[in-house]
Backbone as ProteinMPNN parsed JSONL, in Angstrom:
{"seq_chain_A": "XXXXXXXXXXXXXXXXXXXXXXXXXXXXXXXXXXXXXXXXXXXXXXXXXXXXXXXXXXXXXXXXXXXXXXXXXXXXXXXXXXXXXXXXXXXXXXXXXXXXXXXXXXXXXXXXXXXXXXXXXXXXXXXXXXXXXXXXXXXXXXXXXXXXXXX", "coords_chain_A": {"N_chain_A": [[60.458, 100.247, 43.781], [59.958, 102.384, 41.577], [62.385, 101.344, 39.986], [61.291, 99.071, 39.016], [59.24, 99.852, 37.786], [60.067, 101.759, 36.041], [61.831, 99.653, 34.349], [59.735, 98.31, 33.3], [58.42, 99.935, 31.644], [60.647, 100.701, 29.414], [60.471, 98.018, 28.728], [58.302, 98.161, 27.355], [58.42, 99.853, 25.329], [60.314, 98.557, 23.994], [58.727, 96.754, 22.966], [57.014, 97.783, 21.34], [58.69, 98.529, 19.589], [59.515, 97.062, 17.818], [57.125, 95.981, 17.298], [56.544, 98.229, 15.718], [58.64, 98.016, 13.773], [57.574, 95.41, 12.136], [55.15, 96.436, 11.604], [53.285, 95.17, 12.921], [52.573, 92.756, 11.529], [50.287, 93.498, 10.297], [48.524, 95.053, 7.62], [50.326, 98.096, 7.011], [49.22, 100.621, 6.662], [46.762, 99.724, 8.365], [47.841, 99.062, 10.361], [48.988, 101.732, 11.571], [47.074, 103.017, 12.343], [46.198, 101.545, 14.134], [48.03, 101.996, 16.498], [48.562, 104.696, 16.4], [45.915, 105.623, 17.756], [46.224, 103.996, 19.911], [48.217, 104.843, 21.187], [47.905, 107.816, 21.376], [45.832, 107.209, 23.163], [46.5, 106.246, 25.568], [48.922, 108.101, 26.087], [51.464, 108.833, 28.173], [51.998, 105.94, 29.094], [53.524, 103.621, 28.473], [53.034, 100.385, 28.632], [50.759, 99.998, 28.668], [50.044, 101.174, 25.941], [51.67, 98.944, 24.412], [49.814, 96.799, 25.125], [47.163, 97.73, 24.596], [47.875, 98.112, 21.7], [48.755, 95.282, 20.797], [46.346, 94.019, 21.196], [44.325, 95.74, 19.266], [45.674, 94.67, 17.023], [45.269, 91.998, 17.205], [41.924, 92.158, 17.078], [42.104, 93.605, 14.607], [42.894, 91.22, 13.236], [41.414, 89.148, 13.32], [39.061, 90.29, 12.76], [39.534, 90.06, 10.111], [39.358, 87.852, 9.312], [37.885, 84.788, 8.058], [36.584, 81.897, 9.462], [35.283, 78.905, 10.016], [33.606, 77.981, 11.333], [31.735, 80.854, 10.549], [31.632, 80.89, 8.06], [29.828, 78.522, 8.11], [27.638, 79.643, 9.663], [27.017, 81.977, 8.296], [26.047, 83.361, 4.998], [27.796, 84.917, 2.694], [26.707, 87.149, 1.451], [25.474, 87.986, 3.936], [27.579, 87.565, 5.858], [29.055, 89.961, 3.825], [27.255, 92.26, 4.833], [27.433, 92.229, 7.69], [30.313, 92.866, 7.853], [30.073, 95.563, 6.515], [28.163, 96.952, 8.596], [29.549, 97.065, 11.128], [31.38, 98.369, 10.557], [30.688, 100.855, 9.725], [30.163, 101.777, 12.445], [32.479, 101.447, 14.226], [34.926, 102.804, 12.821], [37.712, 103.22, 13.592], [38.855, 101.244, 15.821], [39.959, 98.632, 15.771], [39.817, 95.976, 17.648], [36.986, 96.034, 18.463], [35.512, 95.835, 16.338], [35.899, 93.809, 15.862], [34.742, 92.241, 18.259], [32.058, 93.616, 17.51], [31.363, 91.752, 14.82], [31.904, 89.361, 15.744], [29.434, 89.7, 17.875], [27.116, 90.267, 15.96], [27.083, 87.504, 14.531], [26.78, 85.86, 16.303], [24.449, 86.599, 16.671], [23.07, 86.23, 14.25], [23.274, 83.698, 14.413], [21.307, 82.93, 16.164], [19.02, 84.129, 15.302], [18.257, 82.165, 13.001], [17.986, 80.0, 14.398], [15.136, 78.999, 15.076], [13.087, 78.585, 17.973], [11.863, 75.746, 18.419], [9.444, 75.408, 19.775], [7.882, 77.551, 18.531], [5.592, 78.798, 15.477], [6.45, 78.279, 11.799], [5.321, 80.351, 10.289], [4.626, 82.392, 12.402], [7.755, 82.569, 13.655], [8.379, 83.694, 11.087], [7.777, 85.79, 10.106], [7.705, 87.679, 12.587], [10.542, 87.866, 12.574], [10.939, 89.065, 9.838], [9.38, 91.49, 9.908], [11.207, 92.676, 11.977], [13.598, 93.35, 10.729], [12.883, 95.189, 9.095], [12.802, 97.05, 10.189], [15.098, 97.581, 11.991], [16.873, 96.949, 9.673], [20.364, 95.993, 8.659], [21.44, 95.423, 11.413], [22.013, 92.895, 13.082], [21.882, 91.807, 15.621], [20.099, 93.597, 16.924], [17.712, 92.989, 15.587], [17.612, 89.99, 17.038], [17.424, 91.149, 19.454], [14.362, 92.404, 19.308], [12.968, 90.016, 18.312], [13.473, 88.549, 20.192], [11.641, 90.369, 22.055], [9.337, 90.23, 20.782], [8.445, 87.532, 21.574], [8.705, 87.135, 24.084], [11.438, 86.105, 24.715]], "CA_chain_A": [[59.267, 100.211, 42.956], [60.269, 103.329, 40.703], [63.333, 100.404, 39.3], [60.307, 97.714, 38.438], [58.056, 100.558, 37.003], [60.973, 102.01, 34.488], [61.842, 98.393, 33.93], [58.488, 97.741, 32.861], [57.984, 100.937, 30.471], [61.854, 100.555, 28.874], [60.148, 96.678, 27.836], [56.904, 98.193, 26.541], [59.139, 100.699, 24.192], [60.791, 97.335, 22.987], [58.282, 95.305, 22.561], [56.277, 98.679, 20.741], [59.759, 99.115, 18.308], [59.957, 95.408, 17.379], [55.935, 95.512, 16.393], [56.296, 99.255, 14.501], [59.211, 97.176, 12.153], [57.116, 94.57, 10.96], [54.013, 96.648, 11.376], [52.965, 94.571, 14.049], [52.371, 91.961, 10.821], [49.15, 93.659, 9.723], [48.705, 96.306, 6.436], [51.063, 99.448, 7.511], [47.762, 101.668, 7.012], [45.859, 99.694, 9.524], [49.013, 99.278, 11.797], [49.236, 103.332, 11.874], [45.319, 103.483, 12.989], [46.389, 101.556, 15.847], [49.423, 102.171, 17.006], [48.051, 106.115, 16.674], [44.706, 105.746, 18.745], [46.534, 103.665, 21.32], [49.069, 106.29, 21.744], [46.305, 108.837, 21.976], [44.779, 106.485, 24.123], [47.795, 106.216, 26.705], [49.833, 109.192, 26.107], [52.904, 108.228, 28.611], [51.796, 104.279, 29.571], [54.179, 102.468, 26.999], [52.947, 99.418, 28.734], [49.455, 100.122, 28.056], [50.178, 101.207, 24.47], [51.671, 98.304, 23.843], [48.868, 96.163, 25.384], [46.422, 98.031, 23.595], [48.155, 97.328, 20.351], [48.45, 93.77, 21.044], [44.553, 94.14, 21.318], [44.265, 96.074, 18.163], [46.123, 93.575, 16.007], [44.119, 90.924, 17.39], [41.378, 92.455, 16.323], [42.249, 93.077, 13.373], [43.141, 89.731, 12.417], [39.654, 88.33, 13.893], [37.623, 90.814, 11.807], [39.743, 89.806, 8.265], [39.638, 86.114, 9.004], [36.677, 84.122, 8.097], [36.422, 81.303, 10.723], [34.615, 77.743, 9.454], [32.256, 78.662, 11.837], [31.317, 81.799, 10.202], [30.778, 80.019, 6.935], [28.619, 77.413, 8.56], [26.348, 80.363, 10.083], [26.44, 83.34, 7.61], [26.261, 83.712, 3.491], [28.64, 85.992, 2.203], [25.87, 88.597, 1.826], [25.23, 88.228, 5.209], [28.935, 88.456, 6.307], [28.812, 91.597, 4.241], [26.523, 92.663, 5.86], [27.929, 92.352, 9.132], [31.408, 93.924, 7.751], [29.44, 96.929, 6.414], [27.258, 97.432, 9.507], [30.975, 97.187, 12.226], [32.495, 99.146, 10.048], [30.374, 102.432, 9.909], [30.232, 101.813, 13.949], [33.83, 100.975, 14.446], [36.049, 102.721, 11.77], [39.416, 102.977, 13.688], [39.149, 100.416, 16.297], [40.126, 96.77, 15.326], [38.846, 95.26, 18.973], [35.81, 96.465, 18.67], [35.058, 95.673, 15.016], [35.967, 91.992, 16.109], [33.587, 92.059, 18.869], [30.929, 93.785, 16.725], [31.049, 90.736, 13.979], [31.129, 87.968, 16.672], [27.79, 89.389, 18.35], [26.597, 89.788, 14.714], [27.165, 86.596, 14.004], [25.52, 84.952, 17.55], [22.738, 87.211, 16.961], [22.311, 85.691, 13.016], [22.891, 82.138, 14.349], [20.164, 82.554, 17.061], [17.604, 83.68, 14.536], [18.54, 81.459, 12.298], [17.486, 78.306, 15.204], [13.875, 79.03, 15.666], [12.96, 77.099, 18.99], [10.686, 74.409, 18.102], [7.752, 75.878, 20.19], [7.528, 78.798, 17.765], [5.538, 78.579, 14.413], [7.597, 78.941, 11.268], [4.959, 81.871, 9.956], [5.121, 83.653, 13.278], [9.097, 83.579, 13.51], [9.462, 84.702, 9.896], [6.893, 87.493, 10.197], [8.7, 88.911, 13.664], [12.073, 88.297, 11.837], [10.783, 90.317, 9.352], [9.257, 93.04, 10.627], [12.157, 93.324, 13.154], [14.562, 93.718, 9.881], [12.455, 96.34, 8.315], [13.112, 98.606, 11.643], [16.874, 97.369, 12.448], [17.908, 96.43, 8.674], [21.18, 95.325, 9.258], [21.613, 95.357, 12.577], [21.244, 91.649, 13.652], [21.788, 91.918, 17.417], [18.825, 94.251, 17.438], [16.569, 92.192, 15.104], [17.224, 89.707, 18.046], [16.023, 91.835, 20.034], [12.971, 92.729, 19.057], [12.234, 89.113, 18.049], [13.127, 88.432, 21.372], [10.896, 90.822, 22.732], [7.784, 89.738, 20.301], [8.027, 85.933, 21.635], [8.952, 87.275, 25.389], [12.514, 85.038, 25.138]], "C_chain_A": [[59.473, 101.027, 41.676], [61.339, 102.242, 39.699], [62.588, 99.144, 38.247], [59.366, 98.911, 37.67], [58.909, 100.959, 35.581], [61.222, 100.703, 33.906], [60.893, 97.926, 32.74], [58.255, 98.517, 31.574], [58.908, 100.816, 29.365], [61.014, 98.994, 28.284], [59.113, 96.465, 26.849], [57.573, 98.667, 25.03], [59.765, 99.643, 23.543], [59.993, 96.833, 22.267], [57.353, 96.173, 21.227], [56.96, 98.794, 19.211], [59.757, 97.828, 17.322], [58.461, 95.753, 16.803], [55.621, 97.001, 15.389], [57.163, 98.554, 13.116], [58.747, 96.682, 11.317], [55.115, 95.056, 11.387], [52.697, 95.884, 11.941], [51.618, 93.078, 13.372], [50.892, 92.011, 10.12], [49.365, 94.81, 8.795], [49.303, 97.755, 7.235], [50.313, 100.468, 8.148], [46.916, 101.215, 8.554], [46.394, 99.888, 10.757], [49.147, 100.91, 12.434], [47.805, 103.541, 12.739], [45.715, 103.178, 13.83], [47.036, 102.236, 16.398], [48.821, 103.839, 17.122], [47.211, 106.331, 18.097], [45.795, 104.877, 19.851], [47.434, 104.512, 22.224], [48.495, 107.506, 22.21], [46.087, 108.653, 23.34], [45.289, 106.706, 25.719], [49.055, 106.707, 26.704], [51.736, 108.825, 26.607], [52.574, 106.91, 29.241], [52.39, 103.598, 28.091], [53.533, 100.859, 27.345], [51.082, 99.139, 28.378], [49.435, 100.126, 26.378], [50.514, 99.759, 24.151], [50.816, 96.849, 23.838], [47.409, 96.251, 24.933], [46.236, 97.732, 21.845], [48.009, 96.314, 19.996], [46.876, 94.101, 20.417], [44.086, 94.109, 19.652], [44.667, 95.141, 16.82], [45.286, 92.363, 15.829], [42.865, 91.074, 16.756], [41.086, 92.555, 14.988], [42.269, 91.788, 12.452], [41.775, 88.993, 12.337], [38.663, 88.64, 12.947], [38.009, 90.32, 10.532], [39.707, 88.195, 8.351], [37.827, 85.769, 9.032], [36.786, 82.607, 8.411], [35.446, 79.964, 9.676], [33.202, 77.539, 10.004], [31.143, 79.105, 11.531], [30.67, 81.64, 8.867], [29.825, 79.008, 7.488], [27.292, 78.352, 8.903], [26.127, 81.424, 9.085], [26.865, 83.018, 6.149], [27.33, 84.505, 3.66], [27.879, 87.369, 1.896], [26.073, 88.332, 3.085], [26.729, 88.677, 5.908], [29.275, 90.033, 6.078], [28.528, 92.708, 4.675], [27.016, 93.358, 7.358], [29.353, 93.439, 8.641], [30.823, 95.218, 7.826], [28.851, 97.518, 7.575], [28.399, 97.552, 10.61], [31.312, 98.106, 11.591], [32.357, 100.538, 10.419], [30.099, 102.699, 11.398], [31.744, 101.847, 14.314], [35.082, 101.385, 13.345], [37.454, 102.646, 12.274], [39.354, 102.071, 15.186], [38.671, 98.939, 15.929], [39.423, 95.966, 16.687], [37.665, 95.4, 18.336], [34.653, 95.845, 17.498], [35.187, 94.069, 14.901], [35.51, 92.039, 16.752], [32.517, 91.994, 18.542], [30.737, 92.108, 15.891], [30.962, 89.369, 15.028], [29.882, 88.236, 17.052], [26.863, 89.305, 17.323], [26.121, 88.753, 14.286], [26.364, 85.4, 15.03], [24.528, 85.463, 17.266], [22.078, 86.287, 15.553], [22.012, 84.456, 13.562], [21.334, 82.065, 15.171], [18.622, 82.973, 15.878], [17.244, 83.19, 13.596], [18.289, 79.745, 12.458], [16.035, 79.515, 15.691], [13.661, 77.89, 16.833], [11.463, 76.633, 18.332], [9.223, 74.838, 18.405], [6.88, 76.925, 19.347], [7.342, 78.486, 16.449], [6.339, 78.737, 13.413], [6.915, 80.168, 10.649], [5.557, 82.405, 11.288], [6.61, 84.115, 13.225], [9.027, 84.145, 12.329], [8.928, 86.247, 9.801], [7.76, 88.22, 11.473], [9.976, 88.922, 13.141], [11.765, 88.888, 10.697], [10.918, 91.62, 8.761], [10.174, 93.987, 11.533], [13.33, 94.086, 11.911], [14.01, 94.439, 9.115], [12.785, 97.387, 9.278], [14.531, 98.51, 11.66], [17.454, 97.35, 11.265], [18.96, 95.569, 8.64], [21.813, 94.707, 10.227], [21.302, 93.485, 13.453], [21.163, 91.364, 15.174], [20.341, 92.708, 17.6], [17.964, 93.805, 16.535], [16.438, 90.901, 16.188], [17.164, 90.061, 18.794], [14.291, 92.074, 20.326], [12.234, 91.361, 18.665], [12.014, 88.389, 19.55], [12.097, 88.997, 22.254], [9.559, 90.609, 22.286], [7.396, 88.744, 21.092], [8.15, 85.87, 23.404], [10.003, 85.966, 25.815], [13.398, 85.892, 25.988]], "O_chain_A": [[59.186, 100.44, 40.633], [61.063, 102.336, 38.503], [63.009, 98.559, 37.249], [58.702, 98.422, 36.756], [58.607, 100.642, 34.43], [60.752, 100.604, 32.772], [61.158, 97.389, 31.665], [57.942, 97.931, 30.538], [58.372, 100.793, 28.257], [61.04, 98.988, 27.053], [58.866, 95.575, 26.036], [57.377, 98.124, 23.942], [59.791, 99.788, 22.321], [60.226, 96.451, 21.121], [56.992, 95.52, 20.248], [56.402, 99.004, 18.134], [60.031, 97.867, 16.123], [58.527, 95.839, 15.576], [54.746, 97.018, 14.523], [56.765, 98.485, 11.953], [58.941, 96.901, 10.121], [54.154, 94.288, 11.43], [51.525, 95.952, 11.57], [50.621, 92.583, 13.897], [50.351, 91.059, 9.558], [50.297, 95.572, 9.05], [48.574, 98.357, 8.023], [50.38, 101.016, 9.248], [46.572, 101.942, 9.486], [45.977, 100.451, 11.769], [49.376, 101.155, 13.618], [47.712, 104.261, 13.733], [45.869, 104.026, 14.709], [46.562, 103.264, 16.882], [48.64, 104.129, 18.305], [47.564, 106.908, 19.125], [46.074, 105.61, 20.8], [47.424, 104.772, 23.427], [48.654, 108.046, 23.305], [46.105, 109.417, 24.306], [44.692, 107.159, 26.695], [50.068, 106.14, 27.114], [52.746, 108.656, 25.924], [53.16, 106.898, 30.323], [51.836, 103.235, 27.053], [53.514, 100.082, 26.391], [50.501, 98.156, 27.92], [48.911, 99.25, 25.69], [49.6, 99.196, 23.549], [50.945, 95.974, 22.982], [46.613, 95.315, 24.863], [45.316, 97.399, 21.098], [47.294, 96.057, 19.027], [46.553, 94.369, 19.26], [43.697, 93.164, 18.966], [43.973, 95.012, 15.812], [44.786, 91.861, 14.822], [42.57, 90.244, 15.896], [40.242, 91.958, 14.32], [41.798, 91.522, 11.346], [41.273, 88.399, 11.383], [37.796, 87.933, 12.431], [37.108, 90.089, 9.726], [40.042, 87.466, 7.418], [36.908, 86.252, 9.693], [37.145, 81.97, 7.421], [34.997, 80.328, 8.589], [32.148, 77.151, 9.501], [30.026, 78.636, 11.751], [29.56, 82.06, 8.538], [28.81, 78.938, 6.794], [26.152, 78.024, 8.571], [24.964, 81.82, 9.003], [27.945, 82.448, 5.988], [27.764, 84.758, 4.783], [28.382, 88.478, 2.075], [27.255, 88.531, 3.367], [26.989, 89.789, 6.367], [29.552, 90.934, 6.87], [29.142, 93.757, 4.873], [26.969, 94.481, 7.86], [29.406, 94.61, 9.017], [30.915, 95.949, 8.812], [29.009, 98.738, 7.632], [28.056, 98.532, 11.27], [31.687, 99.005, 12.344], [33.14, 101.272, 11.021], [29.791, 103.859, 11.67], [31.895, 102.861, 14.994], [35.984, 100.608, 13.034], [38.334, 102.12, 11.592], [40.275, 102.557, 15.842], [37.589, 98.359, 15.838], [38.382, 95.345, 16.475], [37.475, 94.555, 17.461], [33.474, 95.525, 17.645], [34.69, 93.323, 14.058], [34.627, 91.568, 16.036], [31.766, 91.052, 18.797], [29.958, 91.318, 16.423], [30.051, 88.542, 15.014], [29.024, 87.391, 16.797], [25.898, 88.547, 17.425], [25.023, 88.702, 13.733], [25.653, 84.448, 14.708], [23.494, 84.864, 17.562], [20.969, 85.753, 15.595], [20.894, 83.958, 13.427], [20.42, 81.307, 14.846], [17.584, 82.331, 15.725], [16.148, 83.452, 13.099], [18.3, 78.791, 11.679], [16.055, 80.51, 16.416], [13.938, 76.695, 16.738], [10.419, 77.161, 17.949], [8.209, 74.732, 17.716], [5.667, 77.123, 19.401], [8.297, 77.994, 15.848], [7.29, 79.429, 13.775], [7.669, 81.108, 10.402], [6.721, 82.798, 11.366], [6.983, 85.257, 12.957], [9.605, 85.231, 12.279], [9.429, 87.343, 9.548], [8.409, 89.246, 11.27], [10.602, 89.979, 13.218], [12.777, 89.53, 10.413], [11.586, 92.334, 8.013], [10.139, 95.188, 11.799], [13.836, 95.185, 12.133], [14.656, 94.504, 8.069], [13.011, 98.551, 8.949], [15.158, 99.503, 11.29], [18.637, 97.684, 11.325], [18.691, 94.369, 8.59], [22.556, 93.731, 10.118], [20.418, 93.195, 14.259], [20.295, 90.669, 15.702], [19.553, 92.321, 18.462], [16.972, 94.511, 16.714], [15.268, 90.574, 16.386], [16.628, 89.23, 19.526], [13.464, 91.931, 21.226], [11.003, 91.392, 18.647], [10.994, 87.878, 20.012], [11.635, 88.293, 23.152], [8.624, 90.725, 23.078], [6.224, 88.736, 21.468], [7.807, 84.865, 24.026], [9.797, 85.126, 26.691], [14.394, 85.407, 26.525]]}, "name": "protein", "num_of_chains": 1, "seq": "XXXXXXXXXXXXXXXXXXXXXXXXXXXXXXXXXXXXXXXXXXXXXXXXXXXXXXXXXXXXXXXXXXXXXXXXXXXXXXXXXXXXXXXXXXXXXXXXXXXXXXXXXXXXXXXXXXXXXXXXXXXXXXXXXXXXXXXXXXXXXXXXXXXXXXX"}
């Protein structure tokens, strides 16, 4: 077991050296944020680190790409929006900051489909009022619109 565990750590340290070269193909700066915090993160687990990184990159890439999707549901204010509002939540993890903008972005689309049963004054007044309390926050403006209409 001790032969399959070094095995395993000796492939993380490869696979870790190969993605510090090319910066694991994202800006150097951001590559260092990771690659730092995951090391932090998992001190002596090279196989973690480098599964974390993975992660991190991913991330990264998710949060700088804008998706056809993402144009179909959000302005470019509104994207800003969403960047600005992950960001000051999420400054050095890339996961996270790509999670943040996807629920962002379900939360805009959903209040963005009023269901049918619901006037269009009432939703715009609880969407709102909910974005005078939350501002940016669009997960918690659906929220609270959710919780006006009891969805």
């Amino acid at each position: 077991m001790y032969a399959f565990c070094a095995a395993q750590q000796r492939s993380a340290i490869d696979e870790l050296n190969a993605l510090t070269r090319v910066h694991g193909g994202i800006p150097a700066d951001a590559y260092s944020i990771a690659y730092n915090r995951c090391e932090h993160e998992w001190l002596n687990d090279f196989s973690m680190q480098a599964f974390c990184v993975g992660q991190q990159i991913e991330g990264y890439n998710s949060f700088h790409t804008v998706t056809a999707l993402e144009s179909s549901i959000a302005t470019e204010t509104e994207r800003e929006q969403i960047r600005r509002h992950c960001t000051l939540q999420w400054v050095t993890d890339f996961s996270m900051l790509a999670f943040c903008k996807d629920t962002q972005l379900k939360s805009l689309n959903f209040l963005k489909s009023r269901p049918e049963w619901i006037n269009v004054q009432d939703w715009n007044l609880a969407v709102s009022s909910c974005s005078v309390e939350w501002r940016e926050d669009y997960s918690m403006i659906e929220f609270c619109v959710k919780q006006r209409f009891d969805l």
